[in-house]
FINUDREN-838031 format. One record per atom (N, C-alpha, C): residue number from 0; residue in three letters; atom name; x negated, y negated, z negated. Coordinates in pm, 1 decimal, padded with zeros to 6 digits. Atoms other than C-alpha are relative to their C-alpha. Layout:
N
+------+------+------+----------+----------+----------+
: resi : resn : name :       c1 :       c2 :       c3 :
+------+------+------+----------+----------+----------+
:  NUM :  ALA :   CA :        X :        Y :        Z :
...
+------+------+------+----------+----------+----------+
% end
This chain:
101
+------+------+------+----------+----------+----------+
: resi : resn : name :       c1 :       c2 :       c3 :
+------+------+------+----------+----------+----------+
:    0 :  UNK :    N :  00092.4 : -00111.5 : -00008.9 :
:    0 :  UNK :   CA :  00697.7 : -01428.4 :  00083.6 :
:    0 :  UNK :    C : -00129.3 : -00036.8 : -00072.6 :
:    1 :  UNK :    N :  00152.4 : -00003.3 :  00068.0 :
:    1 :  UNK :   CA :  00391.8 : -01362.4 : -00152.3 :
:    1 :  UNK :    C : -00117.3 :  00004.5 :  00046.9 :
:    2 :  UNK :    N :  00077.1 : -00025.7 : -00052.9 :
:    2 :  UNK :   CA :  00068.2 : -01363.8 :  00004.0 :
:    2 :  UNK :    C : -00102.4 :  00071.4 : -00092.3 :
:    3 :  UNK :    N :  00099.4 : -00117.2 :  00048.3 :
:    3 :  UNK :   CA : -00134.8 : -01057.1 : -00095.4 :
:    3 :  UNK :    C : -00117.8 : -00002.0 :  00040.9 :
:    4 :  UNK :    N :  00139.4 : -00034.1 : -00032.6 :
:    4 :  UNK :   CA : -00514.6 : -00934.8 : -00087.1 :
:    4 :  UNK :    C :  00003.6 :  00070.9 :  00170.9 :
:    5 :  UNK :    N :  00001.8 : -00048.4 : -00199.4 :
:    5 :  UNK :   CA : -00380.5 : -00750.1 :  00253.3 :
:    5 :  UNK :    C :  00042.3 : -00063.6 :  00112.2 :
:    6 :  UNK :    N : -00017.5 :  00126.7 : -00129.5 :
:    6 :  UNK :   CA : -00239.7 : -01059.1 :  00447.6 :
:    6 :  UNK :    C : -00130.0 : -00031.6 : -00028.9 :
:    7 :  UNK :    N :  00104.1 :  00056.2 : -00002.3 :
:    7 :  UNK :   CA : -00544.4 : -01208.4 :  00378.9 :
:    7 :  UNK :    C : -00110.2 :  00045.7 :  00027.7 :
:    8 :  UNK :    N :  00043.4 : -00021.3 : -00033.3 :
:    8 :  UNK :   CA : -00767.4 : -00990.1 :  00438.7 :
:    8 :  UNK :    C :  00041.6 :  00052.0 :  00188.1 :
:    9 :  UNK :    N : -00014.4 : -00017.6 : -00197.4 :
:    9 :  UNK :   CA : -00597.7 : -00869.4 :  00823.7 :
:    9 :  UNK :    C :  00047.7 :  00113.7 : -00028.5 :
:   10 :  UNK :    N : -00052.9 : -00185.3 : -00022.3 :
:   10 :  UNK :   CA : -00412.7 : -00537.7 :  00699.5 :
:   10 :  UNK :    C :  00088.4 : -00006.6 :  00137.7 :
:   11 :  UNK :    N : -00149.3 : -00028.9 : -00128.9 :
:   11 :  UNK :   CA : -00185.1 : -00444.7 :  01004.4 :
:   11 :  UNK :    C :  00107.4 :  00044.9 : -00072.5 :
:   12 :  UNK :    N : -00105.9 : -00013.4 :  00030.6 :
:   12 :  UNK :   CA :  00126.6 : -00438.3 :  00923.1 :
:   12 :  UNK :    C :  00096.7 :  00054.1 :  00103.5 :
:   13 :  UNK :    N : -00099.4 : -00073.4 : -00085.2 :
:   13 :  UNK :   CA :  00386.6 : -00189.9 :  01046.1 :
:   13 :  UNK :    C :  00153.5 : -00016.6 :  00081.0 :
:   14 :  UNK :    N : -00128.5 :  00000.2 : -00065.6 :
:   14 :  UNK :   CA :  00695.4 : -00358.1 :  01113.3 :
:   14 :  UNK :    C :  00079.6 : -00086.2 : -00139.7 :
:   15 :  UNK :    N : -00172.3 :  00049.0 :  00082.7 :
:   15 :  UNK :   CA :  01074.9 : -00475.3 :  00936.4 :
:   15 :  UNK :    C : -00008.8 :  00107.2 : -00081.1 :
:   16 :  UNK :    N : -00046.9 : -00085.1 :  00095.5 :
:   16 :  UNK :   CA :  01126.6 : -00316.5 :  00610.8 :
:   16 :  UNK :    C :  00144.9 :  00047.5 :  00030.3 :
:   17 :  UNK :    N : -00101.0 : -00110.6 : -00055.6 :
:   17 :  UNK :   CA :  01364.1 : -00007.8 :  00692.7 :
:   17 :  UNK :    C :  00123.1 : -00030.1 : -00095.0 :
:   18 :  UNK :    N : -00159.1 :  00020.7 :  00074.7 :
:   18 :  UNK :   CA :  01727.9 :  00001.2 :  00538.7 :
:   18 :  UNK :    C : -00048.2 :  00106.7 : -00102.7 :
:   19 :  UNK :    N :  00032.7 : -00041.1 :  00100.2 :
:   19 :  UNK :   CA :  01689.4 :  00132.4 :  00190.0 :
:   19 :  UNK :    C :  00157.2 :  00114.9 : -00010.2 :
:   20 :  UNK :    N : -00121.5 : -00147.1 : -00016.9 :
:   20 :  UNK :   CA :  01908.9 :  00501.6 :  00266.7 :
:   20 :  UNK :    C : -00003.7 :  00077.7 : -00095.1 :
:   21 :  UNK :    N :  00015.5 : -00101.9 :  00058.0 :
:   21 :  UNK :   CA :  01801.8 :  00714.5 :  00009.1 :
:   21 :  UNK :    C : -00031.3 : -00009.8 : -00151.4 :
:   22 :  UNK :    N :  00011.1 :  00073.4 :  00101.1 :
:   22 :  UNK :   CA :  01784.2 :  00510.8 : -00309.1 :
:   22 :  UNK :    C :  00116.4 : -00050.3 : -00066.9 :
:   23 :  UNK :    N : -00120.0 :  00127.2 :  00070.5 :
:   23 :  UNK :   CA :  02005.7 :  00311.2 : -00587.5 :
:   23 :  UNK :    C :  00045.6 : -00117.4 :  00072.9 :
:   24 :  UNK :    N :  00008.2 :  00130.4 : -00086.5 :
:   24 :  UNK :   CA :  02133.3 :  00016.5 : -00401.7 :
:   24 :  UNK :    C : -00067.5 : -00118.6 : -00056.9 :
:   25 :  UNK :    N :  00108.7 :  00136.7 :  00027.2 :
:   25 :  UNK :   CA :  01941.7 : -00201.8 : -00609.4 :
:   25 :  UNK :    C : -00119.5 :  00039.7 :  00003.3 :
:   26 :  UNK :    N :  00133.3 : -00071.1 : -00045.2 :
:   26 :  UNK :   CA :  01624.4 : -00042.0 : -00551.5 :
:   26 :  UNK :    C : -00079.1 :  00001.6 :  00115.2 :
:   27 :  UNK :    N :  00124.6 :  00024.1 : -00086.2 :
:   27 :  UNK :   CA :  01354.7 : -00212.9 : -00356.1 :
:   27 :  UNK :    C : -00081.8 :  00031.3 :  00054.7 :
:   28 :  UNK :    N :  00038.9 : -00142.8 : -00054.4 :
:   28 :  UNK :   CA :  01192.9 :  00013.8 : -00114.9 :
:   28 :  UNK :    C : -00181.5 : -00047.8 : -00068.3 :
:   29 :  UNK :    N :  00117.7 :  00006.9 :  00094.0 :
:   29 :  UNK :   CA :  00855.3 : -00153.7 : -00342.9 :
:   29 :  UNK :    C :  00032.2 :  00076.5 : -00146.8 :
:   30 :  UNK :    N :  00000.4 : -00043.7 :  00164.7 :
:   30 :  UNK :   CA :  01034.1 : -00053.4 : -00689.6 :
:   30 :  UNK :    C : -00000.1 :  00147.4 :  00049.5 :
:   31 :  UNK :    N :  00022.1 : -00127.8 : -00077.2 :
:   31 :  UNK :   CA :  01070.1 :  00292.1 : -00430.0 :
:   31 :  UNK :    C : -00132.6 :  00027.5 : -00056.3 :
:   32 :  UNK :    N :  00116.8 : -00030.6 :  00005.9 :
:   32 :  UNK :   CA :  00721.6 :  00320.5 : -00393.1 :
:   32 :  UNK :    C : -00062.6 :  00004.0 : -00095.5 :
:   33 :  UNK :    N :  00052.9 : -00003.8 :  00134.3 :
:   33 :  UNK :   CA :  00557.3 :  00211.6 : -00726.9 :
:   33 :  UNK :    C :  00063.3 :  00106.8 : -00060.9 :
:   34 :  UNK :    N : -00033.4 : -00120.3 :  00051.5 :
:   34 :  UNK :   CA :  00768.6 :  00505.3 : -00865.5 :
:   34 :  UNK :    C : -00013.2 :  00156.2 :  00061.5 :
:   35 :  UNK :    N : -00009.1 : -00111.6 : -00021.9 :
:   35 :  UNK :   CA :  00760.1 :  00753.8 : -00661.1 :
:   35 :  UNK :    C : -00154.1 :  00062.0 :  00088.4 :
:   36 :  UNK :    N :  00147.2 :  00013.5 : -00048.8 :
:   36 :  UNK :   CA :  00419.7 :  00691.6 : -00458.6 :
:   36 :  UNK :    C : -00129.0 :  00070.8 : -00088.0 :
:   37 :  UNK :    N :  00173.7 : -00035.2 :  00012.6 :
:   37 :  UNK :   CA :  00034.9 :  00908.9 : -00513.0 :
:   37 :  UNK :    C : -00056.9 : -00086.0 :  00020.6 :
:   38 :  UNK :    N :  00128.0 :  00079.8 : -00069.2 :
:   38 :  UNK :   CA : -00109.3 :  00745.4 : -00291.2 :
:   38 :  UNK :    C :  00069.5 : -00031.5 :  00150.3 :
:   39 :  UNK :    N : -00012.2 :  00063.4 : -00107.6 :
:   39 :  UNK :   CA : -00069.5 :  00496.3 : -00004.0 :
:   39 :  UNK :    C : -00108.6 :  00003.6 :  00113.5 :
:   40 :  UNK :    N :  00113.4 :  00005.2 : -00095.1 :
:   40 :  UNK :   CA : -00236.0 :  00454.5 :  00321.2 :
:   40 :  UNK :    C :  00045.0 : -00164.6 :  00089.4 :
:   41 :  UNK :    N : -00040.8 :  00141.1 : -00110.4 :
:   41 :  UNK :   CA : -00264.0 :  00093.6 :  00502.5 :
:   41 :  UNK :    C : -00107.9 :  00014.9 :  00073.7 :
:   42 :  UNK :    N :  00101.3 : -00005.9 : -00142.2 :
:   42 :  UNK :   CA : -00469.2 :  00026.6 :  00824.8 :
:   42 :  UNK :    C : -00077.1 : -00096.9 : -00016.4 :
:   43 :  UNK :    N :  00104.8 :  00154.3 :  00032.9 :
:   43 :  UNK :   CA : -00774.4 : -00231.0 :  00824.1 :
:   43 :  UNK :    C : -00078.1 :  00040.3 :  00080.6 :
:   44 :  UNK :    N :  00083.1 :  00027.2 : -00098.9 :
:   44 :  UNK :   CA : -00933.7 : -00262.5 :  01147.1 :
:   44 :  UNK :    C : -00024.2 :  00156.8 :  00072.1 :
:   45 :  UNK :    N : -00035.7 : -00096.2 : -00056.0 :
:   45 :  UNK :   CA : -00875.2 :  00040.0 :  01287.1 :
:   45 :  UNK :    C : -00011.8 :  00150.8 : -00127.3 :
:   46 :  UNK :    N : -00018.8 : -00116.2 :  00083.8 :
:   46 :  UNK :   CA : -00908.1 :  00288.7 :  00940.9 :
:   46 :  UNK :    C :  00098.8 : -00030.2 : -00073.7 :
:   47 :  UNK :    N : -00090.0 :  00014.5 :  00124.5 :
:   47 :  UNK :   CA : -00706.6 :  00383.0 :  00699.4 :
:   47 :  UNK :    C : -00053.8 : -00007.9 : -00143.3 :
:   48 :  UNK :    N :  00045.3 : -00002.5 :  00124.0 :
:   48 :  UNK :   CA : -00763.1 :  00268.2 :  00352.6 :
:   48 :  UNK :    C :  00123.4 :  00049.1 : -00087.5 :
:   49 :  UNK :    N : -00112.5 : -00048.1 :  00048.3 :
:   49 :  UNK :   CA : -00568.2 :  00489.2 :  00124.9 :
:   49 :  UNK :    C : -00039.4 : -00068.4 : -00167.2 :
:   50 :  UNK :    N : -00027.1 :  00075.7 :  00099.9 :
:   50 :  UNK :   CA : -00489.7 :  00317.2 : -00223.8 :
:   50 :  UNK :    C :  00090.5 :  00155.3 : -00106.1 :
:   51 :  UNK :    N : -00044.5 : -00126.6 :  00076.8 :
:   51 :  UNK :   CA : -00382.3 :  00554.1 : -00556.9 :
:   51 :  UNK :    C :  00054.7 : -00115.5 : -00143.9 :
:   52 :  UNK :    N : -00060.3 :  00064.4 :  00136.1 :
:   52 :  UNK :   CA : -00234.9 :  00410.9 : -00895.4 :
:   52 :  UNK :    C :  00104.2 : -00114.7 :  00035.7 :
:   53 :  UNK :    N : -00074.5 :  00068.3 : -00047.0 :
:   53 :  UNK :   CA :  00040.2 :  00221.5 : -00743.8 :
:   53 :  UNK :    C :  00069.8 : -00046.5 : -00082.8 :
:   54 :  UNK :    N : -00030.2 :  00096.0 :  00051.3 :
:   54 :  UNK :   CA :  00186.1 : -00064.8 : -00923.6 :
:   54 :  UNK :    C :  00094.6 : -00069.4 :  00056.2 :
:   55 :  UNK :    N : -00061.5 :  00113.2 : -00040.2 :
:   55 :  UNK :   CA :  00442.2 : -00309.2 : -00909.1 :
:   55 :  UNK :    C : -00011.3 : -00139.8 : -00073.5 :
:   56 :  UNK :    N :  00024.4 :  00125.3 :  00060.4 :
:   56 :  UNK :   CA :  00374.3 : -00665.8 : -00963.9 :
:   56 :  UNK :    C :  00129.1 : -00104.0 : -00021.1 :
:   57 :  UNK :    N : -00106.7 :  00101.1 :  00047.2 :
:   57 :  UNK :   CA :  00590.9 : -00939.3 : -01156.9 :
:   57 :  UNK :    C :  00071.7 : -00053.7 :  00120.5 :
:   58 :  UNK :    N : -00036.2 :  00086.5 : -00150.1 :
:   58 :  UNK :   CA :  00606.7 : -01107.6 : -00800.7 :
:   58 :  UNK :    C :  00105.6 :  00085.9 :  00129.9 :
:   59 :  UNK :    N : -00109.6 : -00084.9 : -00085.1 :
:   59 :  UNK :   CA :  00784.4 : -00806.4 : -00647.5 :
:   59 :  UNK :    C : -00125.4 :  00068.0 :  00126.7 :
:   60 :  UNK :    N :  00087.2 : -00056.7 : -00118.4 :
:   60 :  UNK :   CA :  00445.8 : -00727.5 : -00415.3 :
:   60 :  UNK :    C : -00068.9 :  00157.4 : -00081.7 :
:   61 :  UNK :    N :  00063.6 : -00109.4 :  00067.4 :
:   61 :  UNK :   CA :  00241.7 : -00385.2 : -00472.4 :
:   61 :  UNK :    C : -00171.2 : -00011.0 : -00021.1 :
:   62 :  UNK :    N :  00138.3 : -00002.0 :  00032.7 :
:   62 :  UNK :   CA : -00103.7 : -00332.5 : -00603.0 :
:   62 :  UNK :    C : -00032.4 :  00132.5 : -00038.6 :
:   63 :  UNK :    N :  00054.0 : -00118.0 :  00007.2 :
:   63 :  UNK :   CA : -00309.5 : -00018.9 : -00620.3 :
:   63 :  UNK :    C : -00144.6 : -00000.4 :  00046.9 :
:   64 :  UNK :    N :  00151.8 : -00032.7 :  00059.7 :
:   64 :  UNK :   CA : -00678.9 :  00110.2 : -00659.3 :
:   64 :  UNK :    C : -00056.3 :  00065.7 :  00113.0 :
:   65 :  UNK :    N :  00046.4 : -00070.9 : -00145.0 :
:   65 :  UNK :   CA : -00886.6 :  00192.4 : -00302.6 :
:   65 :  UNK :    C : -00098.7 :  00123.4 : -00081.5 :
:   66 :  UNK :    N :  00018.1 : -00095.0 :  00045.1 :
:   66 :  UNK :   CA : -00922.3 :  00513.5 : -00329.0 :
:   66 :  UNK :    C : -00111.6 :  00099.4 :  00115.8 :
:   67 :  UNK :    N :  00088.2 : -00055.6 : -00142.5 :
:   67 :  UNK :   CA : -01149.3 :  00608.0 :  00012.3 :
:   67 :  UNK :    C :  00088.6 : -00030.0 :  00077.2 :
:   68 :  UNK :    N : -00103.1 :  00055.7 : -00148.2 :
:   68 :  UNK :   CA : -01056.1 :  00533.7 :  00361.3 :
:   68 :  UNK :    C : -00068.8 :  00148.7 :  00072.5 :
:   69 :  UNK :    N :  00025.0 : -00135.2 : -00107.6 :
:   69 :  UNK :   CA : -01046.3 :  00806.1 :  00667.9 :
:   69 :  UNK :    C : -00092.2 : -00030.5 :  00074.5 :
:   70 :  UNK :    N :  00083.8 :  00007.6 : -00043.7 :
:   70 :  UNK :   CA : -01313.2 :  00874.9 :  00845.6 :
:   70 :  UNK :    C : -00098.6 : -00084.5 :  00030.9 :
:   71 :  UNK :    N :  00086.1 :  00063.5 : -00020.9 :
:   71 :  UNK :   CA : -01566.1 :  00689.5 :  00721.0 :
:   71 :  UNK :    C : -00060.0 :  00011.4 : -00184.9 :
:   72 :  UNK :    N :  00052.7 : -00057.1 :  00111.7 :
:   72 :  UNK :   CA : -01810.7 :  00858.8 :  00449.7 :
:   72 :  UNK :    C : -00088.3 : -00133.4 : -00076.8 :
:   73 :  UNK :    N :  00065.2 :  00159.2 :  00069.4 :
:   73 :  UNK :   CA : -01881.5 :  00521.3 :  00265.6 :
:   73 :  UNK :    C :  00052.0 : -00078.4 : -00166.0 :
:   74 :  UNK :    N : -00122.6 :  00093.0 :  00110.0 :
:   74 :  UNK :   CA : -01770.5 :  00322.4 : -00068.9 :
:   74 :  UNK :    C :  00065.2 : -00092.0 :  00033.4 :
:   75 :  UNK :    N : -00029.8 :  00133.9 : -00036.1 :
:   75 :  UNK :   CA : -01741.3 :  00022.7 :  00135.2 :
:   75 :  UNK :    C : -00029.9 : -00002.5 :  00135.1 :
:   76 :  UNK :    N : -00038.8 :  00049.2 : -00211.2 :
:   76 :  UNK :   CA : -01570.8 : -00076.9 :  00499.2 :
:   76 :  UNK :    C :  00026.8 : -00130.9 : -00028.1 :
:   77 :  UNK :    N : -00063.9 :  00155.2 : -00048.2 :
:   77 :  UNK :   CA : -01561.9 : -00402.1 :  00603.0 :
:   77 :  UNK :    C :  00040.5 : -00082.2 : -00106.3 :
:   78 :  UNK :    N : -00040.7 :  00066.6 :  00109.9 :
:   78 :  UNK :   CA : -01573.5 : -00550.4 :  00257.1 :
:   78 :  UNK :    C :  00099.4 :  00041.4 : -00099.1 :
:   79 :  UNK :    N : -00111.0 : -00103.9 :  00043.1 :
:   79 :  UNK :   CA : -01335.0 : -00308.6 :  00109.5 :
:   79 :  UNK :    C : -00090.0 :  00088.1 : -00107.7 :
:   80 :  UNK :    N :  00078.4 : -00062.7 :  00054.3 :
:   80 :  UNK :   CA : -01467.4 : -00149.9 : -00175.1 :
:   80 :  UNK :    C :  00060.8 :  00147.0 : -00081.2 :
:   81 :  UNK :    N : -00070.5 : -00150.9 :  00077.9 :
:   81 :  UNK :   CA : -01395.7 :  00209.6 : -00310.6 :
:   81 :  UNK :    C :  00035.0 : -00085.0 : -00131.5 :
:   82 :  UNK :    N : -00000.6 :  00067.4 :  00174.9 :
:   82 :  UNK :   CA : -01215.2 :  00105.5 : -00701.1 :
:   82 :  UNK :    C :  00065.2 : -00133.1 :  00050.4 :
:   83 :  UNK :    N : -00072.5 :  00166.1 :  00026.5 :
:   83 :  UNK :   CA : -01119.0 : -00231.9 : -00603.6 :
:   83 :  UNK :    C :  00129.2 : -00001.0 :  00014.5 :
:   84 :  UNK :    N : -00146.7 : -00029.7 :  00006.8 :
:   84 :  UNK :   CA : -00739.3 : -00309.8 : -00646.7 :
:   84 :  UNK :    C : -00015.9 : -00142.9 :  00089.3 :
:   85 :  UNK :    N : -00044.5 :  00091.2 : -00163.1 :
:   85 :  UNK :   CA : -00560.8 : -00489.4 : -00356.7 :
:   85 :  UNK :    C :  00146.8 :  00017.2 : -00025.9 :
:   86 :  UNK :    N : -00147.7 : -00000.9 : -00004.3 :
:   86 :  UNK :   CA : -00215.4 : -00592.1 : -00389.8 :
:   86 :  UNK :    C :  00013.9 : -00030.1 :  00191.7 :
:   87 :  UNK :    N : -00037.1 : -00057.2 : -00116.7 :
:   87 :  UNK :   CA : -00025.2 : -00538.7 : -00083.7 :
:   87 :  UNK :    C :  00198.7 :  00002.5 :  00007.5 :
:   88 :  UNK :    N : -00161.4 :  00038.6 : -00012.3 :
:   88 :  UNK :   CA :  00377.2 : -00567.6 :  00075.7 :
:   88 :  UNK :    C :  00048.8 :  00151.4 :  00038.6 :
:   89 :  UNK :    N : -00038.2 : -00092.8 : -00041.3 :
:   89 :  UNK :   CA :  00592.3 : -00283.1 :  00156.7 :
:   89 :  UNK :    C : -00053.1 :  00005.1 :  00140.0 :
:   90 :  UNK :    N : -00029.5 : -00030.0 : -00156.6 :
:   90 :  UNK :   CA :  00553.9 : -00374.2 :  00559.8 :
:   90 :  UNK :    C : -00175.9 :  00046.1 :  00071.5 :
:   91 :  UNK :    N :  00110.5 : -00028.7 : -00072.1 :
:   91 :  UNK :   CA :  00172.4 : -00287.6 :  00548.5 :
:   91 :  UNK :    C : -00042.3 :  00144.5 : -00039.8 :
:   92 :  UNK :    N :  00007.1 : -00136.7 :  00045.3 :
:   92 :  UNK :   CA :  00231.3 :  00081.9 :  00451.8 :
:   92 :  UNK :    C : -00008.0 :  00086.7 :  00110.3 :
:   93 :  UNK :    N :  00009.6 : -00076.0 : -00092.0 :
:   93 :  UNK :   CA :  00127.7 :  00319.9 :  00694.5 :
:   93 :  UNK :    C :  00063.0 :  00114.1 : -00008.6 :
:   94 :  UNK :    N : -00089.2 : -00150.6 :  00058.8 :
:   94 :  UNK :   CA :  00249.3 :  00649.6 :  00522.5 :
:   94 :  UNK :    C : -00039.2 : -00016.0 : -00143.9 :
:   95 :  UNK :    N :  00040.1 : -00066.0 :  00133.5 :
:   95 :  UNK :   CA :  00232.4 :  00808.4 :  00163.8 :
:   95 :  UNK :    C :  00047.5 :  00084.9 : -00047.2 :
:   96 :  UNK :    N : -00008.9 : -00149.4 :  00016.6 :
:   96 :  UNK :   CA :  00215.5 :  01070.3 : -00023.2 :
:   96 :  UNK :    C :  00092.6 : -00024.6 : -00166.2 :
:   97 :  UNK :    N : -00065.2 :  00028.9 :  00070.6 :
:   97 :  UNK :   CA :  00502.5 :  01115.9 : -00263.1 :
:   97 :  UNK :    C : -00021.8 :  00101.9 : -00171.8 :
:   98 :  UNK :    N :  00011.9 : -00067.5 :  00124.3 :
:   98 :  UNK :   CA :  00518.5 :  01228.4 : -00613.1 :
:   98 :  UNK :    C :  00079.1 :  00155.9 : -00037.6 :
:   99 :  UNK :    N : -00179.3 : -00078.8 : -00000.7 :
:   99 :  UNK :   CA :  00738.5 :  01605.4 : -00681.2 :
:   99 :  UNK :    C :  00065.1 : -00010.3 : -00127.9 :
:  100 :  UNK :    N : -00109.9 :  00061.5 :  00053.4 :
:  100 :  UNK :   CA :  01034.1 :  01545.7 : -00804.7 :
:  100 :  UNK :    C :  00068.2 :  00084.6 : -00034.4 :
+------+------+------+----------+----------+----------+
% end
């Protein structure tokens, strides 16, 4: 396992990556996301920081561009800065918003 900007900083993480049902069978519910993903939302200390330009990195982890967090009219939570890119794992995905298809 890769250690990302969101282990390290304390993202919460949601759980066991789900059985990949609705995809190619070789298709990594990250190569999922980087394709089909707007915009992500992960949790950091009790908000959500939602992330936009979603990426996949050589390493197989994700990276994307903080894009504002919920309820909290600021550029910057808790060291988190609006713009800054933060790579990140599938298991610290809260929801997202998908691309149409």
């Amino acid at each position: 396992m890769h250690n990302t900007d969101a282990d390290t900083l304390g993202f919460d993480l949601v759980g066991p990556t789900p059985p990949n049902t609705n995809t190619a069978p070789t298709e990594s519910p990250e190569q999922r996301i980087a394709r089909t993903a707007i915009e992500v939302a992960l949790l950091f200390k009790g908000q959500e920081v939602h992330l936009r330009d979603i990426q996949l990195n050589e390493d197989g982890t994700l990276k994307g561009e903080v894009s504002g967090f919920s309820n909290v009219c600021a550029r910057e939570f808790e060291g988190v800065r609006f713009g800054q890119s933060l790579s990140f794992r599938y298991p610290h995905i809260q929801h997202s918003t998908r691309k149409d298809t």
